[in-house]
NUMI-745550 format. One record per atom (N, C-alpha, C): residue number from 1; residue in one letter; atom name; y, z, x. Coordinates in steps of 0.05 Angstrom, whole numbers, plus 5000, padded with zeros to 4 digits. Atoms other than C-alpha are relative to their C-alpha. Layout:
<pts>
<resi=NUM resn=A name=CA py=Y pz=Z px=X> .
...
</pts>
This chain:
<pts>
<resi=1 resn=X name=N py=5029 pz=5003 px=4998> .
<resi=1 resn=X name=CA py=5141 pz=4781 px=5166> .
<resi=1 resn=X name=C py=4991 pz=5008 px=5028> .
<resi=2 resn=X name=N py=5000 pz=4993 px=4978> .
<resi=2 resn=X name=CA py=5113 pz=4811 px=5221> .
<resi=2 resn=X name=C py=4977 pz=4977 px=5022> .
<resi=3 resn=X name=N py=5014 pz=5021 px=4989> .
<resi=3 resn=X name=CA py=5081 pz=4767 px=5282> .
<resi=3 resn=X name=C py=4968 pz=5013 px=5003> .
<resi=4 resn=X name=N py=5026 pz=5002 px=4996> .
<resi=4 resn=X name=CA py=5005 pz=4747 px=5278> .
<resi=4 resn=X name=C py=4988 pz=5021 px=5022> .
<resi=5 resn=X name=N py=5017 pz=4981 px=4974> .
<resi=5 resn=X name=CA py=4985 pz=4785 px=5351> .
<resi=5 resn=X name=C py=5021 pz=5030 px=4990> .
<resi=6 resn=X name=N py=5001 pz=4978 px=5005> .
<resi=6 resn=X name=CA py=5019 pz=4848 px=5322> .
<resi=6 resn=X name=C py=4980 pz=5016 px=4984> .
<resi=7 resn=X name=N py=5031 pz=4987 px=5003> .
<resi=7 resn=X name=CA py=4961 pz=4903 px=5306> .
<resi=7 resn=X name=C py=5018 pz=5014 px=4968> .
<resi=8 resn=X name=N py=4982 pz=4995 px=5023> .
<resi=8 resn=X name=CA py=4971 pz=4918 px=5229> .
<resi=8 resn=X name=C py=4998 pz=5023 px=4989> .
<resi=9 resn=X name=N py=4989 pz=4980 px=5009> .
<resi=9 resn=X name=CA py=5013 pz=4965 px=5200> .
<resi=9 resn=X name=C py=4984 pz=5030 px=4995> .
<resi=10 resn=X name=N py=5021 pz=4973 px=5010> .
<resi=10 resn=X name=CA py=4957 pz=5006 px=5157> .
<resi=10 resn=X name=C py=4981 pz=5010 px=5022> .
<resi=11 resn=X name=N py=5009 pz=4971 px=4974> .
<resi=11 resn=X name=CA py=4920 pz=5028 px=5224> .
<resi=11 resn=X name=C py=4968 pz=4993 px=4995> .
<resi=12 resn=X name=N py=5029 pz=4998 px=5004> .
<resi=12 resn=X name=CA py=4851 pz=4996 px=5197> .
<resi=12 resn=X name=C py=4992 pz=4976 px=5010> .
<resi=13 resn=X name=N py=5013 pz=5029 px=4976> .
<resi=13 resn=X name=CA py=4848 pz=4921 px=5231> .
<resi=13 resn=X name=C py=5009 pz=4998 px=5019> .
<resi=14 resn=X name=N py=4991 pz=5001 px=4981> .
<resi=14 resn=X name=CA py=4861 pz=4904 px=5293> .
<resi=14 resn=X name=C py=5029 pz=4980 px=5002> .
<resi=15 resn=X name=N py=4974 pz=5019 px=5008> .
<resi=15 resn=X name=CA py=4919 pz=4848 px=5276> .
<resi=15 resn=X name=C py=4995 pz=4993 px=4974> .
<resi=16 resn=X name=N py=4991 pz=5004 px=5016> .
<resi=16 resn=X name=CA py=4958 pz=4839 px=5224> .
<resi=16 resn=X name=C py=4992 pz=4978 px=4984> .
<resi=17 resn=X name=N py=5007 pz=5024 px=5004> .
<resi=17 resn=X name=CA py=4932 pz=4762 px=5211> .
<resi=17 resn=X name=C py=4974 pz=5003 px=4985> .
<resi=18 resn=X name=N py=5024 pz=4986 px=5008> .
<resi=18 resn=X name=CA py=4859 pz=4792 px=5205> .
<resi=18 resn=X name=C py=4998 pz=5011 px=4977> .
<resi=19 resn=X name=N py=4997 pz=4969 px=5022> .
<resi=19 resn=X name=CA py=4877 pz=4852 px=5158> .
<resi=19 resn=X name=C py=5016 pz=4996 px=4976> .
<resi=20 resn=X name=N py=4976 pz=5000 px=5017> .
<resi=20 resn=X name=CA py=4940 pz=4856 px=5112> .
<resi=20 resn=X name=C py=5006 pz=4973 px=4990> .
<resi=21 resn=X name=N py=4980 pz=5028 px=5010> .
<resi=21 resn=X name=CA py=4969 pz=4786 px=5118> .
<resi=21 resn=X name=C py=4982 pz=4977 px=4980> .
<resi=22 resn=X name=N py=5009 pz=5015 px=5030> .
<resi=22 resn=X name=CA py=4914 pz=4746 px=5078> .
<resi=22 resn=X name=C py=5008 pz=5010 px=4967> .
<resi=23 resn=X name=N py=4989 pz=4981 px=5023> .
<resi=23 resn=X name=CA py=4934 pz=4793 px=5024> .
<resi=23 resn=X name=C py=5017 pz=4994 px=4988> .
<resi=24 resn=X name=N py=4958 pz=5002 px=5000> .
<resi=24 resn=X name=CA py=5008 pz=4786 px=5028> .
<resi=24 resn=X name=C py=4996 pz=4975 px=4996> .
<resi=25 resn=X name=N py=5009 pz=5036 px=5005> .
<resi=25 resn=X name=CA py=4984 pz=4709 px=5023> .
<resi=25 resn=X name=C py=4997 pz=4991 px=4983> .
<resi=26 resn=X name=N py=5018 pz=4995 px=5029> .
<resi=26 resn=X name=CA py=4947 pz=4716 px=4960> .
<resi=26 resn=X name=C py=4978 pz=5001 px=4993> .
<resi=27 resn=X name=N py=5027 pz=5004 px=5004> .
<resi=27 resn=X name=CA py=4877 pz=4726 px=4976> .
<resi=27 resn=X name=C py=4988 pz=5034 px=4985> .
<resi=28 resn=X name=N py=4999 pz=4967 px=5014> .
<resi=28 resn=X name=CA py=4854 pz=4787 px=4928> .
<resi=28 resn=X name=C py=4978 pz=5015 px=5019> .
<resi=29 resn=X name=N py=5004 pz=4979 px=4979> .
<resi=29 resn=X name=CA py=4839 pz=4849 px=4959> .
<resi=29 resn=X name=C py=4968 pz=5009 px=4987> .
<resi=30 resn=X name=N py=5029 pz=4994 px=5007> .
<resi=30 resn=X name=CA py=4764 pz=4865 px=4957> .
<resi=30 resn=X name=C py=4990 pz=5025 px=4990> .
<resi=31 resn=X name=N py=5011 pz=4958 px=5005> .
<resi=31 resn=X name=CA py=4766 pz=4945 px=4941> .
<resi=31 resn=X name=C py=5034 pz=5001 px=4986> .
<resi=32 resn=X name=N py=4973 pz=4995 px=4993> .
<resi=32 resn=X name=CA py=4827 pz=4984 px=4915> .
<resi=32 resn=X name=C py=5015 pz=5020 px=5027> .
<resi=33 resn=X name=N py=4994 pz=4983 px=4982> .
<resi=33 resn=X name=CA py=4827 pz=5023 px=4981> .
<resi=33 resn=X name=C py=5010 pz=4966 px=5021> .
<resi=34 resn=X name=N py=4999 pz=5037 px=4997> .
<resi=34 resn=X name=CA py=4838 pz=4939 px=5011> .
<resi=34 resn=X name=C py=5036 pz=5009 px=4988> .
<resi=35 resn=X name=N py=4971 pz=5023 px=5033> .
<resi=35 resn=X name=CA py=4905 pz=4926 px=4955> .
<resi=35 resn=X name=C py=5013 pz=5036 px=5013> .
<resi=36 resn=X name=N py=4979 pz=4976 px=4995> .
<resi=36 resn=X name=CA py=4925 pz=5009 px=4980> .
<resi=36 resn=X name=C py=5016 pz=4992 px=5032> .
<resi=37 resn=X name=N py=4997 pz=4994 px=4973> .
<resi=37 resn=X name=CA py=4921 pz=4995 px=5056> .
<resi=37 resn=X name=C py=5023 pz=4968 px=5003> .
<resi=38 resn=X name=N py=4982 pz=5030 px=5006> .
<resi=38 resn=X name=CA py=4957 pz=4922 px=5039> .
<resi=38 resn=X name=C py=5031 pz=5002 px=4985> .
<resi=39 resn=X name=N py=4976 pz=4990 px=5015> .
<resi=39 resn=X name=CA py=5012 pz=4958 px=4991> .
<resi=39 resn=X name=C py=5015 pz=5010 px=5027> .
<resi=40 resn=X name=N py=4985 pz=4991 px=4992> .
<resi=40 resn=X name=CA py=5022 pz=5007 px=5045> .
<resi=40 resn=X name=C py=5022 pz=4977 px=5024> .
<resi=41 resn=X name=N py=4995 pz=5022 px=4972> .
<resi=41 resn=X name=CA py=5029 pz=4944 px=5105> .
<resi=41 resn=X name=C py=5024 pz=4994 px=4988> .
<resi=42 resn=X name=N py=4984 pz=5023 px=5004> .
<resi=42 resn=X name=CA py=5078 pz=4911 px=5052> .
<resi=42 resn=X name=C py=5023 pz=5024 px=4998> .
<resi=43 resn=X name=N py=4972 pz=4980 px=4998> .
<resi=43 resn=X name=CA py=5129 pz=4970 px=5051> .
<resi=43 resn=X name=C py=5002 pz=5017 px=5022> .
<resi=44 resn=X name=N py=4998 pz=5007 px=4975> .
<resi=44 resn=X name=CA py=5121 pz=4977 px=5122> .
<resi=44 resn=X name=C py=5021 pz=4967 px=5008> .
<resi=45 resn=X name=N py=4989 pz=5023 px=4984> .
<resi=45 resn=X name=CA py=5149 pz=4910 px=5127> .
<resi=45 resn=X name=C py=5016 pz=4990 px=4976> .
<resi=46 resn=X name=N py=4997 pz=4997 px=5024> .
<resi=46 resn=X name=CA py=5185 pz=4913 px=5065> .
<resi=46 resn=X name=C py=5002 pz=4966 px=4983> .
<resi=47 resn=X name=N py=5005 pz=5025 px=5011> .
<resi=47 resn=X name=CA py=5155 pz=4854 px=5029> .
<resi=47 resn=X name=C py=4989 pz=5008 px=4967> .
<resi=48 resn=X name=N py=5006 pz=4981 px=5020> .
<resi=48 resn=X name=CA py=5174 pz=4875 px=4960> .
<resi=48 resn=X name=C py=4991 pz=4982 px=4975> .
<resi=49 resn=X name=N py=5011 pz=5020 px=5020> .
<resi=49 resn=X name=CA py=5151 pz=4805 px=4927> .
<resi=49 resn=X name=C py=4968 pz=5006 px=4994> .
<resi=50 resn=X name=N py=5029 pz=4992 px=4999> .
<resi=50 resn=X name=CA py=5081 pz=4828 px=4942> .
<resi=50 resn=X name=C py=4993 pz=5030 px=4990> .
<resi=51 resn=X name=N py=5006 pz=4972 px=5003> .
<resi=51 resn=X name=CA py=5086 pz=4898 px=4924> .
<resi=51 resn=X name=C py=5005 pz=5003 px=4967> .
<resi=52 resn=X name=N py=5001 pz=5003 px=5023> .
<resi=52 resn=X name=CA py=5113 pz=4878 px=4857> .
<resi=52 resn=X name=C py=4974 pz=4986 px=4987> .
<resi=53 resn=X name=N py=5019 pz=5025 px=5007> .
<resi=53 resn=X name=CA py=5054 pz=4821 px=4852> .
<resi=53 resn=X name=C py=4971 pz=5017 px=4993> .
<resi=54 resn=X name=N py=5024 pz=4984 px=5001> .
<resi=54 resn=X name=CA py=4998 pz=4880 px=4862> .
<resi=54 resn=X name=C py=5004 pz=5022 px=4981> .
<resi=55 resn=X name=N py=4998 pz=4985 px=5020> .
<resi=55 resn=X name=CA py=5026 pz=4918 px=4810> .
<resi=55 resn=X name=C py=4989 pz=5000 px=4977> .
<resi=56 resn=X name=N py=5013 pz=5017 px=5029> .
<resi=56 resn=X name=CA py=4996 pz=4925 px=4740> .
<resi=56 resn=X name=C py=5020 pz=4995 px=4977> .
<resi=57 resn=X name=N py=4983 pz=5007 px=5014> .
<resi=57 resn=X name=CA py=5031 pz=4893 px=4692> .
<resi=57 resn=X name=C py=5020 pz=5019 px=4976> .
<resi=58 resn=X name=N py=4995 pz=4980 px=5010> .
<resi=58 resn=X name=CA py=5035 pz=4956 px=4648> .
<resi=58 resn=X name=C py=5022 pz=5015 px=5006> .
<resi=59 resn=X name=N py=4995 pz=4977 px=4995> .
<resi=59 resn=X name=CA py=5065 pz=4995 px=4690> .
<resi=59 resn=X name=C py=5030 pz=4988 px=5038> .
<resi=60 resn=X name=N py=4988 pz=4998 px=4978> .
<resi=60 resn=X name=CA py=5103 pz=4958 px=4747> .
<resi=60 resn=X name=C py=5034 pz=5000 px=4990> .
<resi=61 resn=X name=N py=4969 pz=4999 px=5014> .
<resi=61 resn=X name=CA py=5183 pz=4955 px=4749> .
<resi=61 resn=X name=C py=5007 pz=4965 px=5001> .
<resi=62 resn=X name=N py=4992 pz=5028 px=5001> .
<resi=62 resn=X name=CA py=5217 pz=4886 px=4736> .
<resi=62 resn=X name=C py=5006 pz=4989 px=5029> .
<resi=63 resn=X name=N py=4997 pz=5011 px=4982> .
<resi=63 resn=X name=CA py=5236 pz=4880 px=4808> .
<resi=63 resn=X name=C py=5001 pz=5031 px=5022> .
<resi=64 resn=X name=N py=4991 pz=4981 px=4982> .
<resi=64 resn=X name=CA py=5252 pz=4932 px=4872> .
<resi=64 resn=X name=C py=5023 pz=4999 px=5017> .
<resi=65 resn=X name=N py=4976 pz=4999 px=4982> .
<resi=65 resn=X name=CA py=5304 pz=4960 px=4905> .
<resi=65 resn=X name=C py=4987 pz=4988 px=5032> .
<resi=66 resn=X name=N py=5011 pz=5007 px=4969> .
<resi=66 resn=X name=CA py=5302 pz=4934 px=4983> .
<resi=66 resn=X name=C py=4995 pz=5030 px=5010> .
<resi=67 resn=X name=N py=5003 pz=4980 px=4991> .
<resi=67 resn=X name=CA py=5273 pz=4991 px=5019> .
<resi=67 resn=X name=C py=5012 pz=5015 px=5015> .
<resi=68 resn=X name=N py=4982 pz=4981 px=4992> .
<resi=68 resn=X name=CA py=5306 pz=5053 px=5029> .
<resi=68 resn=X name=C py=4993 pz=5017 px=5023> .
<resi=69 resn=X name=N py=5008 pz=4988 px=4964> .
<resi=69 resn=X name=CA py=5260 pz=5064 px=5095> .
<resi=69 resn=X name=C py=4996 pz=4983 px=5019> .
<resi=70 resn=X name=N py=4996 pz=5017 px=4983> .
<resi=70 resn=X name=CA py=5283 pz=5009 px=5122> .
<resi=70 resn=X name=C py=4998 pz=5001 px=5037> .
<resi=71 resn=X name=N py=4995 pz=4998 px=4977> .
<resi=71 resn=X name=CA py=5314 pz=5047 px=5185> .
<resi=71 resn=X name=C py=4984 pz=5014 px=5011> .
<resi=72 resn=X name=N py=5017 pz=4986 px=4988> .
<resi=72 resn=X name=CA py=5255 pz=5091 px=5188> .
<resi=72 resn=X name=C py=4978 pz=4990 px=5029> .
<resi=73 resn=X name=N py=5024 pz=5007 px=4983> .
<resi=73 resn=X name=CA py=5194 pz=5090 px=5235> .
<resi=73 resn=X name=C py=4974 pz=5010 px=4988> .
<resi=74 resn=X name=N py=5026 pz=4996 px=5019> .
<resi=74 resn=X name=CA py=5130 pz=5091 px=5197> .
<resi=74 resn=X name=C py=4985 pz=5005 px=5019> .
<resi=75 resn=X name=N py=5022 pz=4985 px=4983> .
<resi=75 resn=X name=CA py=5075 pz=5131 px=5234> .
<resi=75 resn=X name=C py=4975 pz=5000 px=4994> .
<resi=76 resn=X name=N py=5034 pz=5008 px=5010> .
<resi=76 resn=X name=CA py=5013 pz=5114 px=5195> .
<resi=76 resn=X name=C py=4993 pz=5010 px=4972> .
<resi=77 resn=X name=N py=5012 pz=5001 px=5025> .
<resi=77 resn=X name=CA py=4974 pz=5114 px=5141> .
<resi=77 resn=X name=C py=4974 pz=5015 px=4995> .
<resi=78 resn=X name=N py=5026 pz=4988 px=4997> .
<resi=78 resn=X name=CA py=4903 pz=5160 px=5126> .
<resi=78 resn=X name=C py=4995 pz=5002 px=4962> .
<resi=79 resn=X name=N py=5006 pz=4996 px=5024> .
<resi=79 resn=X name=CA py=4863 pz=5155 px=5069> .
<resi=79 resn=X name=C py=4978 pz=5025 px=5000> .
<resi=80 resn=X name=N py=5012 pz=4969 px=4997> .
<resi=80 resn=X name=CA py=4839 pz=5227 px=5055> .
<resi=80 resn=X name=C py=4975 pz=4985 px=4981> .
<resi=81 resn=X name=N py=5023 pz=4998 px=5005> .
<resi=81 resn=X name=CA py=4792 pz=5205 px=5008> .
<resi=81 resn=X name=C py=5003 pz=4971 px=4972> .
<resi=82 resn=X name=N py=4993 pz=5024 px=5021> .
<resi=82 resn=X name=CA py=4771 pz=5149 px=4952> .
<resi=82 resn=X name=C py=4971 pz=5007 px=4977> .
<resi=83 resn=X name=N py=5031 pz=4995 px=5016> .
<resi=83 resn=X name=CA py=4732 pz=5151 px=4889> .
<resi=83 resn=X name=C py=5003 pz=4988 px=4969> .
<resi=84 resn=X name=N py=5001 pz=5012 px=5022> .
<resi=84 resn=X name=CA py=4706 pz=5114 px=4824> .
<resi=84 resn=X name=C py=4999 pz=5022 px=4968> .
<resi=85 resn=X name=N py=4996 pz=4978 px=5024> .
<resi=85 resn=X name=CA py=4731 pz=5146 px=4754> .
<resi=85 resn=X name=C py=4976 pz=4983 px=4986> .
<resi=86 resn=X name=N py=5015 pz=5016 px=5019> .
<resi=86 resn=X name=CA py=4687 pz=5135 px=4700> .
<resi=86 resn=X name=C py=5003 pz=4980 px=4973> .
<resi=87 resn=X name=N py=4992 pz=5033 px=5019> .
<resi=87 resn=X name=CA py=4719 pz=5075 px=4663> .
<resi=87 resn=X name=C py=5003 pz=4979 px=5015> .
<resi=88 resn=X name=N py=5011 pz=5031 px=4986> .
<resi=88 resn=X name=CA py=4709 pz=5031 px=4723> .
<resi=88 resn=X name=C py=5037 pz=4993 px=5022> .
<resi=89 resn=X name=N py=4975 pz=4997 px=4983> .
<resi=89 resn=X name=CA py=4786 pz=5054 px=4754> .
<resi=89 resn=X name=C py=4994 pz=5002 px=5022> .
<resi=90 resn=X name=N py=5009 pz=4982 px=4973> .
<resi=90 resn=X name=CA py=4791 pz=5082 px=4829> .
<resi=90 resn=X name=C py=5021 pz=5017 px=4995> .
<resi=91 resn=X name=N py=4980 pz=4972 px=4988> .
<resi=91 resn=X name=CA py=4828 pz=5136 px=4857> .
<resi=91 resn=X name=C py=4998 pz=5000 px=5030> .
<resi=92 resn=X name=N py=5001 pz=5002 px=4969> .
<resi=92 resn=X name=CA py=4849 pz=5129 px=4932> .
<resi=92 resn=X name=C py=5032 pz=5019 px=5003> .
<resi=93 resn=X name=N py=4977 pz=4976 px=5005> .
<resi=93 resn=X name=CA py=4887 pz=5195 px=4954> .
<resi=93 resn=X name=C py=5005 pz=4988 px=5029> .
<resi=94 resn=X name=N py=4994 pz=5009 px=4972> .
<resi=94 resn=X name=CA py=4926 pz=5174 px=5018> .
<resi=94 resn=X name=C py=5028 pz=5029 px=5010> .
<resi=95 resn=X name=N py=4982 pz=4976 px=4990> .
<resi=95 resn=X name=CA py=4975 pz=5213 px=5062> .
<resi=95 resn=X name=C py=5020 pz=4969 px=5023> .
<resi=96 resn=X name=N py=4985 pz=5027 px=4974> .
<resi=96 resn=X name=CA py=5032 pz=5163 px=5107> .
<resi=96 resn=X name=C py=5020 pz=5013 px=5001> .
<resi=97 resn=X name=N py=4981 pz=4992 px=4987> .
<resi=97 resn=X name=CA py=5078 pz=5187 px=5145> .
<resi=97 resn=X name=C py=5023 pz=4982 px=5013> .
<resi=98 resn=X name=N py=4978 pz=5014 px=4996> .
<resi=98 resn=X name=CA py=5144 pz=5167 px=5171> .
<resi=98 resn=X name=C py=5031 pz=5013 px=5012> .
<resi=99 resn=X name=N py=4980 pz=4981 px=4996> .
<resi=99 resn=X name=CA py=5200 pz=5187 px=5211> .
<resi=99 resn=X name=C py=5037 pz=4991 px=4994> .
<resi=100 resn=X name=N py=4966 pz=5009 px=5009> .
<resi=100 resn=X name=CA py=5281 pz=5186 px=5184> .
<resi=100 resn=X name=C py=5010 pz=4992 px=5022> .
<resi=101 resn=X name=N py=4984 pz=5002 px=4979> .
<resi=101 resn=X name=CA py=5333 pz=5151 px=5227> .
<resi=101 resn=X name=C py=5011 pz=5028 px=5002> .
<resi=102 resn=X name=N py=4986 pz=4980 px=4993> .
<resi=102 resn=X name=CA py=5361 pz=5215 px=5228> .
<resi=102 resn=X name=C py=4979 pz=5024 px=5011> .
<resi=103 resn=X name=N py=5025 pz=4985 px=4991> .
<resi=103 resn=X name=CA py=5293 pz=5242 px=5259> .
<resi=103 resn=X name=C py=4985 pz=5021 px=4986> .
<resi=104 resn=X name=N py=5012 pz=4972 px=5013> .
<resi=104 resn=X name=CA py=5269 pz=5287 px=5209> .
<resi=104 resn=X name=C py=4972 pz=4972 px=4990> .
<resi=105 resn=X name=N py=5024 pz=5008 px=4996> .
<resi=105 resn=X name=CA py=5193 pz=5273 px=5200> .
<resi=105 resn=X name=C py=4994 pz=4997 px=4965> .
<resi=106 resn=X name=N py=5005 pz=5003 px=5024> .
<resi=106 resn=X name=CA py=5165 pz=5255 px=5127> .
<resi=106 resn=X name=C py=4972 pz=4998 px=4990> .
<resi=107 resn=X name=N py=5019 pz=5008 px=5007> .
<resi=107 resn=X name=CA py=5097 pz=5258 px=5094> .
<resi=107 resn=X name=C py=4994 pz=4998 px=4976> .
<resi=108 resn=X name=N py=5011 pz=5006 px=5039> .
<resi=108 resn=X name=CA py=5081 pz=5217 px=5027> .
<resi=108 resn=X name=C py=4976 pz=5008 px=4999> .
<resi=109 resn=X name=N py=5033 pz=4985 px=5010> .
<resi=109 resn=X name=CA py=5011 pz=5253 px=5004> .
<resi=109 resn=X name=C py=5004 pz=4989 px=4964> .
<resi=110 resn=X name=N py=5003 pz=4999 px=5025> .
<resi=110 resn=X name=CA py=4994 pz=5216 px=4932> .
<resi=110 resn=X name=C py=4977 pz=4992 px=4997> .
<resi=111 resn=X name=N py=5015 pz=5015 px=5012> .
<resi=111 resn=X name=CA py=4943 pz=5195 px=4894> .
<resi=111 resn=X name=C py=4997 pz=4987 px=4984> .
<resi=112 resn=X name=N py=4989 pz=5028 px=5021> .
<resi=112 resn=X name=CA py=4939 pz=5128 px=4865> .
<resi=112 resn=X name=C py=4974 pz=4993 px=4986> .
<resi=113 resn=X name=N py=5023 pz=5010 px=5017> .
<resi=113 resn=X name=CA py=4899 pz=5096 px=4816> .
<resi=113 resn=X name=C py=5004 pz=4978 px=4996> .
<resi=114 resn=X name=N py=4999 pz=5029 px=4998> .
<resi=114 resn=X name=CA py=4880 pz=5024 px=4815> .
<resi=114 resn=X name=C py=4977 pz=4989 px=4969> .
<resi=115 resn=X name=N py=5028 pz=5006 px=5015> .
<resi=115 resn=X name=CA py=4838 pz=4989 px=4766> .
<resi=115 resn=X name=C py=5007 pz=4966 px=4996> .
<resi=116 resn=X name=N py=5009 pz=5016 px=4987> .
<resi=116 resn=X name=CA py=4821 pz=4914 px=4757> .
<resi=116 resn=X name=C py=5019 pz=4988 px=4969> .
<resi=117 resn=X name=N py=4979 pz=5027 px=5020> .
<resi=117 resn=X name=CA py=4870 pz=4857 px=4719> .
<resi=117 resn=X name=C py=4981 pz=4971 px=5007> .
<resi=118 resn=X name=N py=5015 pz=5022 px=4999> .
<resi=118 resn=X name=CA py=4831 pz=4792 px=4711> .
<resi=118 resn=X name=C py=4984 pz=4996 px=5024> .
<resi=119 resn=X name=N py=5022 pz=4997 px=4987> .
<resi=119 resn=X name=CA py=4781 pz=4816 px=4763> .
<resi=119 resn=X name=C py=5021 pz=5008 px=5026> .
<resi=120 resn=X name=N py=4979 pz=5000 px=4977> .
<resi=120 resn=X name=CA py=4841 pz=4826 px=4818> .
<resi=120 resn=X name=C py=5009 pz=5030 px=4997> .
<resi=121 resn=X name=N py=4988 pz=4967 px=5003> .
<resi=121 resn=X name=CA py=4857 pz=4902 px=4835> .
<resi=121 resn=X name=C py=5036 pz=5001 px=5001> .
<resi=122 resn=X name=N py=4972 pz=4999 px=5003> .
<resi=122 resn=X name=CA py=4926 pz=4927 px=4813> .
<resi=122 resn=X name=C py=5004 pz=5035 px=5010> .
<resi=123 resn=X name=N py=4992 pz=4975 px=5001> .
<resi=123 resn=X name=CA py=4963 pz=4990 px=4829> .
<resi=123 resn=X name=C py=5006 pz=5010 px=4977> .
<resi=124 resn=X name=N py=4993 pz=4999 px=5029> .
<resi=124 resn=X name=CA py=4971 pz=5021 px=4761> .
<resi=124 resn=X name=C py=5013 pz=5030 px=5005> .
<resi=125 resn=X name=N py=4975 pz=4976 px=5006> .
<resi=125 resn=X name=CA py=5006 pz=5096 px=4779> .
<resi=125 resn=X name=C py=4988 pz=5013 px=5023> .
<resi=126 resn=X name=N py=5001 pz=4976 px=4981> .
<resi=126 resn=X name=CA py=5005 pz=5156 px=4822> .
<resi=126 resn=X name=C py=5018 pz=5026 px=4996> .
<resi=127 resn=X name=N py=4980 pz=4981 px=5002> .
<resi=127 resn=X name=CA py=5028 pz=5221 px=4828> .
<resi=127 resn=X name=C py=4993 pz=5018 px=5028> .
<resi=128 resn=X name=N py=5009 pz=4976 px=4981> .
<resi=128 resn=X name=CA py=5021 pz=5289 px=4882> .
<resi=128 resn=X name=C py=4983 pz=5011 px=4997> .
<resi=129 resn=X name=N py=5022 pz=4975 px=5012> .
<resi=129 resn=X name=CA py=4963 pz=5328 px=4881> .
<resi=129 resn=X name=C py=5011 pz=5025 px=4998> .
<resi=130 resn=X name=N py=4988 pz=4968 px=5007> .
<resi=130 resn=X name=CA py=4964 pz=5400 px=4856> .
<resi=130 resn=X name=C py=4987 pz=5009 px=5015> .
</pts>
């Protein structure tokens, strides 16, 4: 868990305590661009009880491997863009970067789609844009 006066992960509050960690707590995320920038914080810090918890039930896996970018160095997070489908889903296209212990540089570019479980936003899938 990372300490309170560290500035958090996703790059959008000023500390972690403020931003991410109510989240990771269990306080529901107010947007799904909120529950994206909170996913990304929790695999930054690989807190995969939470990452399973914001999943939608449909669609998440029974549990997760411990993270396989453990030894990395995560470089940030940017949300290119966000937007409401018309059945009341989102769509928040992000880009996060990250560099290998073995220094080679990495950039995840997907777009996710969230939509709302007993009023609480879930991650429900993603893929690459074309």
């Amino acid at each position: 868990m990372a300490k309170s006066s560290q500035a958090c992960p996703c790059g959008y509050g000023p500390h972690y305590e403020q931003c991410c960690q109510p989240l990771h707590l269990g306080q529901p995320a107010p947007s799904a661009e909120a529950l994206m920038r909170a996913r990304y914080s929790a695999y930054v810090l690989d807190q995969r009880d939470y990452l399973v918890a914001s999943w939608h039930p449909d669609t998440r896996p029974a549990e997760l491997e411990p993270n396989s970018h453990a030894a990395s160095r995560w470089l940030g997070l940017k949300i290119v863009q966000q937007r409401a489908l018309p059945n009341g889903d989102w769509q928040v296209e992000f880009v996060a970067r990250y560099r290998q212990a073995s220094g080679k540089a990495v950039r995840l570019h997907e777009i996710s789609r969230f939509c709302q479980v007993d009023g609480q936003w879930r991650y429900l899938d993603g893929h690459a844009p074309t």
